[in-house]
N, CA, C and O of each residue as an XYZ file, in Angstrom:
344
protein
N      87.109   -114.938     15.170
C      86.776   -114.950     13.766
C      86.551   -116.395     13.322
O      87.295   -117.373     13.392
N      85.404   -116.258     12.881
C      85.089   -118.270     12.404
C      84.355   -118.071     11.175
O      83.178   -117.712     11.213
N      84.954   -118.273     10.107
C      84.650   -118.735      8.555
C      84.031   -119.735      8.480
O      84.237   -120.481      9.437
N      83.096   -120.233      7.491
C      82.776   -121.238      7.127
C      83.220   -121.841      6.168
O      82.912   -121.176      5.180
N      83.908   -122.942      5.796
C      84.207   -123.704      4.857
C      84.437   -124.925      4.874
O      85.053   -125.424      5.816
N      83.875   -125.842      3.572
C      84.011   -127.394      3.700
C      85.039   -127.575      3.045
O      84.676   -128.515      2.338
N      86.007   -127.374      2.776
C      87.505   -127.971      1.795
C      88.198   -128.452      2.705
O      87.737   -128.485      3.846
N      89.553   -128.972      2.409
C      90.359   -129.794      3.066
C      90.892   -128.061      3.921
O      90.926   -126.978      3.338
N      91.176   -128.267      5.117
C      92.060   -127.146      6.120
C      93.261   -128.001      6.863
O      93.410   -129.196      7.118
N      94.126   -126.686      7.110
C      95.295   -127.069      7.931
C      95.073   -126.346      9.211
O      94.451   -125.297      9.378
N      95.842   -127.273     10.309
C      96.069   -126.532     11.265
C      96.981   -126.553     12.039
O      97.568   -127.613     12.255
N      97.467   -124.974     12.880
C      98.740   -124.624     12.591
C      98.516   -124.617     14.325
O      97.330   -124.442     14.602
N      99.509   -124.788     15.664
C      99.475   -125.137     16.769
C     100.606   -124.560     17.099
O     101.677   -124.971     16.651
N     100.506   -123.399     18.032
C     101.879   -123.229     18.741
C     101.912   -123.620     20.267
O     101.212   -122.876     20.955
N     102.425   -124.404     20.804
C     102.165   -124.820     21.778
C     103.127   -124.673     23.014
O     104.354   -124.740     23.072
N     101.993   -124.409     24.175
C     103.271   -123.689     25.216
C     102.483   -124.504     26.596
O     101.338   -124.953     26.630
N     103.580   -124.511     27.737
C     103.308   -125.265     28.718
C     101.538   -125.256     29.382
O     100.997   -126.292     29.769
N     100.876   -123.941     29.399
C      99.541   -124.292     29.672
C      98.620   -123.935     28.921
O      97.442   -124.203     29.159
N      99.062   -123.200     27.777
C      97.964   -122.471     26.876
C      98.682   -122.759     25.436
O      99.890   -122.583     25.281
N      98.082   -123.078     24.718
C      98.163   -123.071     22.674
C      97.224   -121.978     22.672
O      96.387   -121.384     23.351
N      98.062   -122.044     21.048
C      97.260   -121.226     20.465
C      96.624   -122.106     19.016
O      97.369   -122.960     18.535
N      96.167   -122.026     18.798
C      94.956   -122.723     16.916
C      94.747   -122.248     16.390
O      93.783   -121.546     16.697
N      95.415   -122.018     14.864
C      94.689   -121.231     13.635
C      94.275   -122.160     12.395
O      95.083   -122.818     11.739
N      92.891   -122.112     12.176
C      92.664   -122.800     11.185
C      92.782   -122.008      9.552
O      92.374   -120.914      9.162
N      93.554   -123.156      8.830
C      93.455   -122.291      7.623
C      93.050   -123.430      6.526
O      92.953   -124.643      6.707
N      92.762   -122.369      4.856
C      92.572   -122.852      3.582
C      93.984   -123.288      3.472
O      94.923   -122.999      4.213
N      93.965   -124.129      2.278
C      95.103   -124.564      1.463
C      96.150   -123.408      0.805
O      97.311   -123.572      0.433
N      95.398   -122.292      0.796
C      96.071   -121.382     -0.059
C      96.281   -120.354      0.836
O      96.864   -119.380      0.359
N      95.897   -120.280      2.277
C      96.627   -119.468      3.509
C      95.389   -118.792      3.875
O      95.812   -117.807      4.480
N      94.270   -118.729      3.876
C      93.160   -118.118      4.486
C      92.409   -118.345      5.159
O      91.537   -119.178      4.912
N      92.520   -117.370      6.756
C      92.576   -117.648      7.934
C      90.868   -118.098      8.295
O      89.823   -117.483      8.080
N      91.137   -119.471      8.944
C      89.706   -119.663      9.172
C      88.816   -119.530     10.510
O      87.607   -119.711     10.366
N      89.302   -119.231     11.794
C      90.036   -119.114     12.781
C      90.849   -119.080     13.576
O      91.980   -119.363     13.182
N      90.698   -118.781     14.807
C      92.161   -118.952     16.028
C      91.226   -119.276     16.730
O      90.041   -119.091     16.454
N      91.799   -119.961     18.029
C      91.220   -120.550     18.967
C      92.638   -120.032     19.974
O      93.699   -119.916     19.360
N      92.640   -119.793     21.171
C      93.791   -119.693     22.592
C      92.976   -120.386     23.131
O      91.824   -119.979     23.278
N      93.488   -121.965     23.687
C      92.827   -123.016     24.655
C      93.993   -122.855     25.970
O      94.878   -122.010     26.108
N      93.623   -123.968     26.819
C      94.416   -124.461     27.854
C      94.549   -125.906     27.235
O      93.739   -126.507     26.529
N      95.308   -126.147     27.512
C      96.130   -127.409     26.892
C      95.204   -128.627     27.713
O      95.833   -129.064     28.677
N      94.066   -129.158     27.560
C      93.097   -129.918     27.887
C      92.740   -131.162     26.942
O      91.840   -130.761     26.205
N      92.965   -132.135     26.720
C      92.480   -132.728     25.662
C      90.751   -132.756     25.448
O      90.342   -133.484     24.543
N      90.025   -132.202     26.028
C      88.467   -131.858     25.590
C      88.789   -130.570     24.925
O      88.309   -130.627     23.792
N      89.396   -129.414     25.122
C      89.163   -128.279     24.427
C      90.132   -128.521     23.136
O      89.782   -127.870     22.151
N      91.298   -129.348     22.960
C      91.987   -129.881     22.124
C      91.098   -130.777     20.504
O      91.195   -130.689     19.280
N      90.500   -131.365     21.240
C      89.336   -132.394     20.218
C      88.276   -131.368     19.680
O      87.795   -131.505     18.555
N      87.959   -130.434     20.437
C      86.875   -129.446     20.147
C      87.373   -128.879     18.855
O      86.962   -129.180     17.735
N      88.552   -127.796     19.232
C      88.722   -126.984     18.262
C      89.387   -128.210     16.740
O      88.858   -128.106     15.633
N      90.418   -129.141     16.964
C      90.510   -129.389     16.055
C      89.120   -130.554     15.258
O      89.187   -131.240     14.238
N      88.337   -130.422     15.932
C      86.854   -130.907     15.017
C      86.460   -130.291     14.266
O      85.825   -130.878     13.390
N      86.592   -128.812     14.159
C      86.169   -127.410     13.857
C      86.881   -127.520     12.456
O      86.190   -126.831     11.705
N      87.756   -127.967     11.861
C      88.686   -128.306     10.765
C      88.201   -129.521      9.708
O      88.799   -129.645      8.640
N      86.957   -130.512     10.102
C      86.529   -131.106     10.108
C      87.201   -132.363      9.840
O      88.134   -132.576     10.615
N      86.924   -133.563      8.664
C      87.677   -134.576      8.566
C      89.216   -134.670      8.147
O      89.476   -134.201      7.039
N      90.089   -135.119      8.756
C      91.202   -135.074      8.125
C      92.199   -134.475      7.936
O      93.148   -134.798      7.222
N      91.985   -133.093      8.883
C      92.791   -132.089      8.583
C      94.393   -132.136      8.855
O      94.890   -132.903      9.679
N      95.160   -131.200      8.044
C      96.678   -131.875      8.433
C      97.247   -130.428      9.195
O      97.443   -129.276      8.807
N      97.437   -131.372     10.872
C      98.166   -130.869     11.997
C      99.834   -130.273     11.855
O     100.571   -131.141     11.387
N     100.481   -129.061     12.150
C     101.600   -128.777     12.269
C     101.796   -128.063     13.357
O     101.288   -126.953     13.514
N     102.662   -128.721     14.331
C     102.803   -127.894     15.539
C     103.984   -127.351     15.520
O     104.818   -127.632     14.659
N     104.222   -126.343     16.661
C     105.395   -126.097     16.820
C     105.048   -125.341     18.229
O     104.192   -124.540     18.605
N     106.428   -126.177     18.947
C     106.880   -126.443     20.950
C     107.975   -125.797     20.906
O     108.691   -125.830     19.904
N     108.286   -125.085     22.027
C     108.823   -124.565     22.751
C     109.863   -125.980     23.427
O     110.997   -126.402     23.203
N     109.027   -126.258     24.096
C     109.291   -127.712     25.148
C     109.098   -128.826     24.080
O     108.241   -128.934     23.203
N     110.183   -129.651     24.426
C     109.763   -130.854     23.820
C     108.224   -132.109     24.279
O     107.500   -132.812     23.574
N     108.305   -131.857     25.802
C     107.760   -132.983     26.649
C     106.334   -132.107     25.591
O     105.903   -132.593     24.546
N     105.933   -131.039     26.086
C     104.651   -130.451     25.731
C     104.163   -131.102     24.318
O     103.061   -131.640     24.210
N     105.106   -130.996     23.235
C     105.343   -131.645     22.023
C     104.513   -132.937     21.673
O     103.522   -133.131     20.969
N     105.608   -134.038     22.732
C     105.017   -134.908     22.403
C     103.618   -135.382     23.359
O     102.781   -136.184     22.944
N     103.570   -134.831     24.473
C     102.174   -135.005     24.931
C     100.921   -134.739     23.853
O      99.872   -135.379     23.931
N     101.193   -133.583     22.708
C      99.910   -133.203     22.191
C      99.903   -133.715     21.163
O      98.785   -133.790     20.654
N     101.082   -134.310     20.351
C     100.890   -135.264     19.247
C     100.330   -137.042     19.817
O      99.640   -137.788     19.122
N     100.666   -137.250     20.708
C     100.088   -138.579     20.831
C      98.717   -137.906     21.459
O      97.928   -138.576     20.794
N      97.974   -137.162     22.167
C      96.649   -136.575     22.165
C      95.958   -136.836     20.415
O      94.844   -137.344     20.288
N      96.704   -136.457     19.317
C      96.097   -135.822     18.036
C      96.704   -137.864     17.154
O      97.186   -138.008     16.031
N      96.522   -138.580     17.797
C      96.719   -140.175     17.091
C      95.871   -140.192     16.236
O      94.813   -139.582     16.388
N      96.179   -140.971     15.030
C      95.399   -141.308     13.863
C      95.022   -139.982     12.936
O      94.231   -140.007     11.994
N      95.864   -138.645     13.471
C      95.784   -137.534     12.483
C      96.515   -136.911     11.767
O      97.097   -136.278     12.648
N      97.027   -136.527     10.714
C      97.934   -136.727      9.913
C      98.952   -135.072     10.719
O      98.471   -133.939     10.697
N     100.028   -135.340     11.192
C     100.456   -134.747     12.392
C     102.133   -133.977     11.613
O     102.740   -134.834     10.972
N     102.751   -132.749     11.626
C     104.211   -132.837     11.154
C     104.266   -131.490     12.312
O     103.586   -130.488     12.535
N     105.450   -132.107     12.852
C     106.155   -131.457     14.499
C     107.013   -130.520     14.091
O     108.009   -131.008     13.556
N     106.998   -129.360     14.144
C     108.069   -128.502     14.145
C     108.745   -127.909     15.233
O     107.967   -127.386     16.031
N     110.259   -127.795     15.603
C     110.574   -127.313     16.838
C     111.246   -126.464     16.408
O     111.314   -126.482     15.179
N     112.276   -125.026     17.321
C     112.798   -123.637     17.053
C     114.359   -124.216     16.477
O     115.297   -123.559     16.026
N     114.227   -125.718     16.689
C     115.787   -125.958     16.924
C     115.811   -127.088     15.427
O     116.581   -128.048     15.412
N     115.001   -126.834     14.414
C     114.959   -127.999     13.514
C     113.916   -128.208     12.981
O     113.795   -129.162     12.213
């Protein structure tokens, strides 16, 4: 499912040792896609381009290491880490 829209979007990352998952959304919760990648930093840059400028990243890991591998991947993007434990 891929919406079109130019407004500010969030995107929401659950991230697991070889596969995420990506849902892009509106400000007000409306779903703009999903994406299921392999944890690649080319298919990583892809989908979150798709969000266009600026968009604000929230993940949430299972694993910590996985964690921080994909936030320093996502540098210079406005990034907030969520884990099961905090």
């Amino acid at each position: 499912m891929e919406t079109a829209y130019d407004g500010p979007q969030f995107v929401g990352m659950d991230l697991h040792r070889r596969r995420s998952v990506l849902v892009r959304m509106t400000g007000d919760g409306r779903r703009l896609g999903t994406a299921r990648i392999t944890n690649s930093p080319a298919e990583l840059r892809r989908e979150i381009a798709k969000a266009g400028r600026g968009p604000q990243v929230v993940l949430e890991a299972t694993y910590a290491g996985t964690g921080r591998r994909m936030c320093w991947r996502l540098r210079g993007r406005r990034c907030t880490w969520r884990t099961r434990w905090g």
